[in-house]
Structure formats: C-alpha cells, structure tokens
C-alpha positions in Angstrom: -98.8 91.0 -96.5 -101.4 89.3 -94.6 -99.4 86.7 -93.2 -97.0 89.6 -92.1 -99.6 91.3 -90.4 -100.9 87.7 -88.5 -97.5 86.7 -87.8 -97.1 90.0 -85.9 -100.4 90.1 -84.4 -99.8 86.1 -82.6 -96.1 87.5 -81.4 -98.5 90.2 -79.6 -101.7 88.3 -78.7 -99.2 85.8 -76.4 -97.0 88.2 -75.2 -99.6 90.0 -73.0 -102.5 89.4 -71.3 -105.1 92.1 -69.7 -107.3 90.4 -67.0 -109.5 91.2 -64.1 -111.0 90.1 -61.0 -113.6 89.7 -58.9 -114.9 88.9 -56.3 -118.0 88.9 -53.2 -116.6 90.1 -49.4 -114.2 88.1 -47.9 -114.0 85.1 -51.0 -110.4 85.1 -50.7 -109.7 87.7 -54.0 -106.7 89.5 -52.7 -105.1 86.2 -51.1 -105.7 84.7 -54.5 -103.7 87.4 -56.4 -101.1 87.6 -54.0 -100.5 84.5 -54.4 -100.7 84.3 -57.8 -97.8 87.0 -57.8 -96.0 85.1 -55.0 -95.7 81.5 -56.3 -94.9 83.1 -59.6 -91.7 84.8 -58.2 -93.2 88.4 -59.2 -93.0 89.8 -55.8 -89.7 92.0 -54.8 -87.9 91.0 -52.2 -88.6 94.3 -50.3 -92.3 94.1 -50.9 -92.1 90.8 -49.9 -90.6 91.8 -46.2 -93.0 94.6 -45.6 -96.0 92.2 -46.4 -94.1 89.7 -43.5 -93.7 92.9 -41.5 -96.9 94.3 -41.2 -98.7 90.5 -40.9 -96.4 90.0 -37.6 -97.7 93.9 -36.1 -101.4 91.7 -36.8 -100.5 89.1 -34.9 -100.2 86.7 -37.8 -97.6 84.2 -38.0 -97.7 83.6 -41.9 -97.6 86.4 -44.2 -101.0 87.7 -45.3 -100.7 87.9 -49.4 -104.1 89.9 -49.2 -101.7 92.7 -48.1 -100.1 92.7 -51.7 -102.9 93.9 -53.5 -104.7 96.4 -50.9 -102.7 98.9 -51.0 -105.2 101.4 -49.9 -105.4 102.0 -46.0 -108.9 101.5 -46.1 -108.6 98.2 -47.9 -106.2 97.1 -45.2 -107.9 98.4 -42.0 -111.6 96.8 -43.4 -109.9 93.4 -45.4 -111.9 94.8 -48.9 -111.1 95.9 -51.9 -112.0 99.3 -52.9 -110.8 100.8 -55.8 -108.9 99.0 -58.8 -105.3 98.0 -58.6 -103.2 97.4 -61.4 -100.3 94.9 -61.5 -97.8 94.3 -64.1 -96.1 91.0 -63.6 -94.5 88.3 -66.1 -93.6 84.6 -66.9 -91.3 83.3 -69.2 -94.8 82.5 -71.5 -96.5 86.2 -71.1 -96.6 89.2 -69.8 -99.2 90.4 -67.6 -101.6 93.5 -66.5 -103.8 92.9 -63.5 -106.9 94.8 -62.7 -107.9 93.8 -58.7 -111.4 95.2 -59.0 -113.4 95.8 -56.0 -116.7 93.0 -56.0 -119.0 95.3 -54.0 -122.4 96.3 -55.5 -121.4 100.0 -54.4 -118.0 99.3 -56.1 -119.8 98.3 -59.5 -118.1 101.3 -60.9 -114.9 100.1 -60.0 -115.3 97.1 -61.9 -116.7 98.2 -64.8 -113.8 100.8 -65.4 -111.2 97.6 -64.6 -112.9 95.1 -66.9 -113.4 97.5 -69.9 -110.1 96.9 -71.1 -109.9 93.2 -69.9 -109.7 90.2 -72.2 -110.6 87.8 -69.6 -112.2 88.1 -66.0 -111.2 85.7 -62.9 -114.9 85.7 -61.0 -114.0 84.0 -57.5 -116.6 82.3 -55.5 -116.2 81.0 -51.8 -117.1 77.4 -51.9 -118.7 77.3 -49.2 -121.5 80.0 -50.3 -121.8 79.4 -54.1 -122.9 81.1 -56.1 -124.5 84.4 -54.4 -126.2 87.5 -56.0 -122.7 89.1 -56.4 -121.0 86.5 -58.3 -124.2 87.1 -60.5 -123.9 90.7 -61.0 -120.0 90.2 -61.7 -120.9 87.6 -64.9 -123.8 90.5 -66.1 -120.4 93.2 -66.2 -118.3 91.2 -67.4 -121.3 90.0 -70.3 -122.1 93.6 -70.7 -118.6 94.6 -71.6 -118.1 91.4 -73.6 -115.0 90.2 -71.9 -114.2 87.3 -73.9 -113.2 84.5 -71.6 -114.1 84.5 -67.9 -112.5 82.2 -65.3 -114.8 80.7 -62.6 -112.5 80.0 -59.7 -114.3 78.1 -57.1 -112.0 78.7 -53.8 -111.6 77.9 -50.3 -111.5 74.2 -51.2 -109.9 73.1 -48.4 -113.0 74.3 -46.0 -115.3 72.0 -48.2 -112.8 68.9 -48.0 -111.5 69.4 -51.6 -115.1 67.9 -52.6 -116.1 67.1 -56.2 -119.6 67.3 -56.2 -119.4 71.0 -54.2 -117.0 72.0 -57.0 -119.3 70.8 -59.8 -122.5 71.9 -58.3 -121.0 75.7 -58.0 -119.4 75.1 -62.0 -122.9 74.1 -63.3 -125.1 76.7 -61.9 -122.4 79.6 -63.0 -121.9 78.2 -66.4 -125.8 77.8 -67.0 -126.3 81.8 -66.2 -123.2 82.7 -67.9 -123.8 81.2 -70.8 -127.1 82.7 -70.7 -126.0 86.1 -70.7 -124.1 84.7 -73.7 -120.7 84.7 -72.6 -118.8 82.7 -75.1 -115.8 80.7 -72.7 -115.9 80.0 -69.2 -113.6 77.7 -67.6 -114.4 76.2 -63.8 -110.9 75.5 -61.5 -111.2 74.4 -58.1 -108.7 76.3 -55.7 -107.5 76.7 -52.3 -105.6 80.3 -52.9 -104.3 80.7 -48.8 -103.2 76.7 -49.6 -101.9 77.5 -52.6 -103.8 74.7 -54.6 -104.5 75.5 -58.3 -103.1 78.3 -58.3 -99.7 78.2 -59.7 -98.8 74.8 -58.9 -101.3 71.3 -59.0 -102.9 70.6 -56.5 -102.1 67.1 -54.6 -105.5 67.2 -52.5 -108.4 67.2 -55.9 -106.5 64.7 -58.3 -110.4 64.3 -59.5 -109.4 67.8 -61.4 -107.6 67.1 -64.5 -108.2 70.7 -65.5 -105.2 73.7 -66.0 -104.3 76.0 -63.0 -105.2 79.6 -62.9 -101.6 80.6 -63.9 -101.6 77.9 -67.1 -105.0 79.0 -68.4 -103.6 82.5 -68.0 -100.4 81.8 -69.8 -102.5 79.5 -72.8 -105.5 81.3 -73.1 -105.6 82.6 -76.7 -106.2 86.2 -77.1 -106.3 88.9 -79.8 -107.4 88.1 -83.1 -106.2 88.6 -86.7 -106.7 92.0 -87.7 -107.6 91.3 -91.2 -111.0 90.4 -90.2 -111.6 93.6 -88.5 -112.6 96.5 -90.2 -109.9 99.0 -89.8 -110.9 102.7 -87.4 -108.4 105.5 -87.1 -109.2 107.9 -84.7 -106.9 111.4 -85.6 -105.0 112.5 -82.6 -103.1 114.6 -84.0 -102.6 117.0 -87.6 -98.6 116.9 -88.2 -98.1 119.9 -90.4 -94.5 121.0 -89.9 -94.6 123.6 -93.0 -90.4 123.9 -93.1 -88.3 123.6 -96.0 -87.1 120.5 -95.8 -91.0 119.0 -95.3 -92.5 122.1 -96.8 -95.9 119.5 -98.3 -96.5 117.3 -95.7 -99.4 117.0 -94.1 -100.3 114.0 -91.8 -102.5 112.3 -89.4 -101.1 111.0 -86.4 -102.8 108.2 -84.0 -103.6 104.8 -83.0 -104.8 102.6 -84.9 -108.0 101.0 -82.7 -109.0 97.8 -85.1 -108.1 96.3 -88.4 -105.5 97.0 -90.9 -104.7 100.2 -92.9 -102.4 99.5 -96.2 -101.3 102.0 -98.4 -103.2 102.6 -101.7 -106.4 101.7 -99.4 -109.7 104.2 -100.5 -111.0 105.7 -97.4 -113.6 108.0 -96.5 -113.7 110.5 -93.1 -115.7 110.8 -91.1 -118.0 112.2 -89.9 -117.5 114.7 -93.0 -117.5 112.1 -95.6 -114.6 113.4 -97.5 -113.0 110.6 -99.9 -109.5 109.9 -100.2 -106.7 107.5 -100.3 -103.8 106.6 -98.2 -100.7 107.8 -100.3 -98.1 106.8 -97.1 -97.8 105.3 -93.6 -95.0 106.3 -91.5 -94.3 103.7 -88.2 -91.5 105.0 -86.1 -89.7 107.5 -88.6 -89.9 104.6 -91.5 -92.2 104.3 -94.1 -94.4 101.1 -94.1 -96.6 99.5 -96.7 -99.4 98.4 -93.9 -100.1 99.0 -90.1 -102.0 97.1 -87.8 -104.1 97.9 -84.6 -102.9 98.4 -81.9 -99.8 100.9 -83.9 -99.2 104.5 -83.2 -98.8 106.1 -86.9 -99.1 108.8 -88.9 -101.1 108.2 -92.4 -100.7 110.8 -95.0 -103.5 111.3 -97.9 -103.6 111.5 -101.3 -106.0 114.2 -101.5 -105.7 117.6 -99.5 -108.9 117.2 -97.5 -110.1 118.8 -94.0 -109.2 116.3 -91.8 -108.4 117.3 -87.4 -108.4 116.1 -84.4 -111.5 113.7 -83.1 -112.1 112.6 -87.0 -112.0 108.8 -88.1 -110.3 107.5 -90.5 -111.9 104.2 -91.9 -111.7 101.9 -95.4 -114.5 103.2 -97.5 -116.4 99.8 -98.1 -116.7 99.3 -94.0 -117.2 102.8 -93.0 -119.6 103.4 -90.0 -122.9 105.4 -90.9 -122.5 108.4 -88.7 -125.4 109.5 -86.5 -126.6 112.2 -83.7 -128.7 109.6 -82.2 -127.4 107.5 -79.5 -128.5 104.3 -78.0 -126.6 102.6 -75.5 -126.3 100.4 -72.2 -124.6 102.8 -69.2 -122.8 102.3 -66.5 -123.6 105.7 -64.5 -120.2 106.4 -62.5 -120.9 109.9 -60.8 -122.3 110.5 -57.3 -124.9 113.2 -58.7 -127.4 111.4 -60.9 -128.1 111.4 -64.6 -131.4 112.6 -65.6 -133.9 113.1 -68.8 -132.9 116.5 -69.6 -129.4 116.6 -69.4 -127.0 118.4 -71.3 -123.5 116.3 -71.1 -120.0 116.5 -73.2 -120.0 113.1 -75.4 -116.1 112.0 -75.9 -116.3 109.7 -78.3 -112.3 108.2 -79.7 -110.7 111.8 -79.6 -113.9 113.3 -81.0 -116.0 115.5 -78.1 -119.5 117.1 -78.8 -122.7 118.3 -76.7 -125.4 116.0 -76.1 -128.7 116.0 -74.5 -130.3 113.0 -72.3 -133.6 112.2 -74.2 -134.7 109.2 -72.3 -133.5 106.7 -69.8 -135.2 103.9 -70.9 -134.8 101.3 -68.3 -132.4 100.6 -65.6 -131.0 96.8 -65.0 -131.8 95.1 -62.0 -129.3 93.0 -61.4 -130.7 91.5 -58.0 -133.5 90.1 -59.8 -131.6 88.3 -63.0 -132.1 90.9 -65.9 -134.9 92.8 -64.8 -135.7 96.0 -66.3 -137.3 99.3 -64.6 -138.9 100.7 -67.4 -138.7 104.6 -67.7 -136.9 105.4 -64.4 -136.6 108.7 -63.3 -133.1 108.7 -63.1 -129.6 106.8 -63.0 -127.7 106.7 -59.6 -123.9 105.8 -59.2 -123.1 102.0 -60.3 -126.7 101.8 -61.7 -126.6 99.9 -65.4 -129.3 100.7 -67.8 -130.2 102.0 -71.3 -130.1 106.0 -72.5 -131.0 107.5 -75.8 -128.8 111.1 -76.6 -129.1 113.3 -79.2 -125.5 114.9 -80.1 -124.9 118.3 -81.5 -122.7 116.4 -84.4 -122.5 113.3 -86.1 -120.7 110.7 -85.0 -119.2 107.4 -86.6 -120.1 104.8 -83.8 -119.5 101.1 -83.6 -121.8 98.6 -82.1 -119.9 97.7 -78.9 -120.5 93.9 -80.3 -118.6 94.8 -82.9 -115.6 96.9 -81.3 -115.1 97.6 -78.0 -112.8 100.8 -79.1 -114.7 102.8 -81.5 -118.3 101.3 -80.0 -117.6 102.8 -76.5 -118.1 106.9 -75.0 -118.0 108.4 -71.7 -119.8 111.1 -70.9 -118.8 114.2 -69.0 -120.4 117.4 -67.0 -119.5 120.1 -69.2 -119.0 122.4 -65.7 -116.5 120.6 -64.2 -115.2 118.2 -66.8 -115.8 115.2 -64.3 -116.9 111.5 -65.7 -120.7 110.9 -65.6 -121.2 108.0 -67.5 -120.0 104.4 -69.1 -121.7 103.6 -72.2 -121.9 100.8 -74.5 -123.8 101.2 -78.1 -126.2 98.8 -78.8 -127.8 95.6 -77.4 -126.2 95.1 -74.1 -126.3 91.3 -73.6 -126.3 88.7 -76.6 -128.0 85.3 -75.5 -126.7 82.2 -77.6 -129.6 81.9 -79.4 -128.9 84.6 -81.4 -125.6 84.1 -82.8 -125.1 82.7 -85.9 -125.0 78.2 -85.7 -121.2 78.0 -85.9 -120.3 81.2 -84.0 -117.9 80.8 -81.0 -118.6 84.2 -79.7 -117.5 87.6 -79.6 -114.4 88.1 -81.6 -112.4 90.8 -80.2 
C-alpha cells in the first residue's frame, strides 16, 4: 500500500506547482510574469490584444506585459502591485497557480496571505540596486512561512551589461542572509524579463550562466513529499448522518485530509476530547478505499460510536498532538485597527473556532534592522510580524508550523464583525541552519 500511496503522491507533486512573487517598486515583477505567461503561450488571444491596445492609448510601441498581471486600476494608473493576483497557467510538464504579491512594506499583508500556500517564492531584485531592505524583508516572509524553495531572480541584466561579477555579487549576499534565516534551497538566475532572457527561453547574451531558466526550475523543481512520513491530521468538516432506511447506521466524518495517510484498521484518538477509536471504513468518491492520502476529500467512518462534530481532528493515536489553551506563535497582524494585550478574539483553528484572549505581545520583528526584536510592544499595527501568547476558552490540538503548515496555522477574527485580525504561525518563527539535525535538507513539507 505504501508504494500505492507514493506513486500517487509523485503523479500530484509534478502535476502542480503553487508559487509566489516578489518584488521592491519598479524591479520589473509584473513584466517578469507577463512574460513568463507570454513566452509560455498561456495568454489568450483576446487578452493578448487588449494588453496591445491599452499599451498604444500609453504611447508605447511594444506591448507592456506588466499590464497582464495588474489588473487593478490602481496598479495600472501607479505601475505597482497592490493586492495578490492569482494565475492559473500550464505546460505540457505542470500545471501552475501564481500568486503576484505586492512587494511593498505596507503591502506585507499581501504577501504573507499569497505565500502561505506557496511551495516556492520567485524574490526579484533589480540589478542595478541589489539587494535592498525589501528584497530582505521578502526572504524573512518567505523564511517565516517556511516556503520551501525560493528563486532569486536577479533582473534587468541588460542595464548592467549582462555582467558576471554584478550577478554573483547580488547571488552571494542573498544566499548568505537567506540561508541564515535557514531557508533550505535557493537558486540564483540572471534575467532580463522586458528582453526576455532567462525567462522561458536561454539567454544568448550570459553564456557565463549554465544555470536553468525560471520556467525550467519551475517545471523540475521537486515538490510535495511522501505522505507516509507525515503524521496523518483530519480536520471534521462535516457529520454525514443520513438516518434512512437504506443507510439507517451510518454515521460518518467528512473532510480533507491536511497531512499523512489514514488506512483502515488504523487506532485513532480525537481530539481535543480524547475519545479512542478505530477507522472501520474510508469512502473516496462513493467507493470504498483501504487508505487515503492528504490532500483527499473523504468521509471516515468509526468503529466505535463516539462524539465526534465539526472543528474536531482526527489523528493516528501514536502521533496525536497534545492539545492546549495556551498559544504561542509568530503573527502577521493583517487588520487596520491594532491588536492589543487584552484582547478578546475568535481563534479558527482547521474548522475548529473558540474565544481567546491576547495575554502578551511579546515582541514585534524589525525587519529594517535584520531580525531585531521590540520587546513588549504595546501593540501590533497592520503588516507588523511579531510573537503573541493566547489563552483559548478550549483545547486545541496544534501543530508546530515547522512541522505542518495546515494543522500548525490559525487566523484570528474580531468576534463583532467577523473580519480577519491576525496571521499566526505556532512556534519558533525562523530556524537557522545550525539547528537542524547534521544531514537535514530542510523543511519537509
């Protein structure tokens, strides 16, 4: 069964790709993914002429591929990015979701909602400028949400004179901070995205580069991993009790599955009651299965008639999370009004929502100054990253956000209006090198 289950999982991991990027003020970002869309054919014709029209009503004799991505008439009238764009495109090797996330510090937000579901992050740097403060605070998000691979792209070549020793300067000082935030995989590429070099196809003008272009690494890059090694988290969506004749018994659990694999016969405990059991059944699109694997929509039916509803987990008994009312985490605050000590919030945790309180803000990052902390700060303002520690009404069976990005993640919401507040992250926000184990390539996601 476990070859099964990796066999599936490596049809899916190359299939499709989540990605973001980033980039400072006028780096090139949006040219770059137009014209990553454009040399791969994923543009529609008709998208393709309005992009011609509107460059010609600017004057512009060559279509502007910036115009692709900004689709907001803000983006367009001030040439930035502002809020996140999603792009679905494909290649005979993969298929393709594109978050365009704004790279402005009062955009942080932006990113951080873009990257969360990202497994690799395309951080663009003019080379002319290097690296700059910006390009800085885009490798701490993308550390702090442990994107697993990130992509230094190193553009506007052609206003450098395709140089070497600029491109391996810029590489050098990037990979050094990276790697000491301890992301695990960055790749350097020199390009020229309004040239076109790098990009899709090799470029003629840097045959010093021996290196893939951006479209190659994305195709090749390996993602997912075998979900054997994960422990397996269920988050309950859904209690299917139809109570007819014909299914008169059944009771079952409907959701999707966030990590690892469930298998039938498996003991498992729920949480946060504790309640032991065993799955008697899986059913996967009407049939019934002998194992499911993340990321599967199913229904799991017990052995035992416990209380199980909505916002419970579902876990394998030996690898069950201890469940806990006390909260630590990094934040990203996303909310125009403040968060403050003192502060009663909703905590959605999976499908699982509970009161909280803020106890402490412990410090706030300072991205402009490395990894600075402001001990004890008085409060968290929008696109500010820092620490909290809550106290929820009700257990709740968290992750460490090292270990899974799913079940080690919550948002937290003003109870009065039911708007988002707050990002968070459980546990240590940034692992340096150092403290993996020797042998360790990083976070396994």
């Amino acid at each position: 069964m476990t070859e099964t289950v990796t066999d599936a999982l490596d049809v899916s991991a190359t299939s499709l790709l989540r990605f973001a990027t980033a980039g400072s003020v006028d780096d090139g970002k949006s040219t770059l993914v137009g014209r990553l869309l454009h040399d791969s054919k994923s543009v529609l014709a008709d998208q393709l002429e309005a992009v011609e029209a509107a460059s010609l009503r600017r004057g512009q004799e060559a279509p502007d591929l910036a115009l692709l991505t900004d689709g907001l008439r803000a983006e367009r009238e001030q040439g930035i990015t502002i809020d996140v764009a999603y792009r679905y495109f494909a290649t005979p090797r993969r298929r393709f979701i594109l978050a365009d996330t704004p790279g402005h510090v009062q955009y942080t937000r932006n990113m951080v909602t873009g990257a969360s579901t990202a497994e690799l992050a395309v951080v663009l740097v003019d080379a002319r400028n290097g690296v700059v403060e910006q390009t800085r605070r885009h490798a701490a998000v993308a550390a702090l949400l442990r994107v697993p691979h990130v992509v230094l792209a190193v553009n506007k070549m052609d206003l450098v004179e395709y140089a070497e020793p600029v491109f391996a300067a810029i590489a050098e000082e990037f990979t050094a901070y990276a790697a000491s935030l301890g992301v695990p995989e960055i790749t350097a590429i020199p390009i020229s995205a309004l040239a076109g070099d790098n990009v899709v196809t090799p470029s003629a003008h840097m045959d010093w580069y021996g290196g893939p272009t951006i479209l190659e690494h994305l195709e090749t890059v390996p993602v997912g991993t075998d979900p054997a090694h994960a422990p397996a988290r269920f988050p309950v969506q859904y209690v299917i009790r139809p109570q007819t004749a014909e299914h008169h018994d059944y009771r079952g659990y409907a959701g999707r599955i966030a990590s690892g694999v469930l298998r039938v016969g498996d003991p498992v405990t729920v949480l946060p009651s504790g309640a032991a059991s065993t799955i008697a059944a899986i059913d996967a699109l009407g049939e019934r299965v002998d194992a499911a694997w993340a990321p599967q929509s199913v229904t799991v039916l017990l052995s035992d008639d416990v209380d199980v509803s909505r916002g419970d987990l579902i876990a394998p008994t030996a690898s069950a999370p201890v469940p806990t009312q006390d909260v630590e985490a990094t934040v990203c605050h996303l909310h125009e009004r403040p968060l403050r000590v003192g502060e009663r919030v909703l905590l959605k945790h999976g499908t699982r929502t509970v009161k909280a309180i803020v106890k402490r803000l412990p410090y706030r990052v300072n991205l402009t100054e490395g990894l600075a902390h402001e001990d004890e700060p008085e409060r968290l303002g929008v696109n500010d990253i820092g620490a909290v520690v809550l106290r929820t009404a009700e257990p709740l069976p968290l992750d460490a956000y090292a270990d899974s990005r799913l079940t080690g993640s919550f948002v937290l919401i003003d109870p009065a209006d039911g708007s988002t507040l707050t990002a968070g992250m459980t546990g240590e926000p940034f692992a340096a090198p150092a403290a993996r184990a020797a042998g360790d390539e990083g976070w396994d996601f």
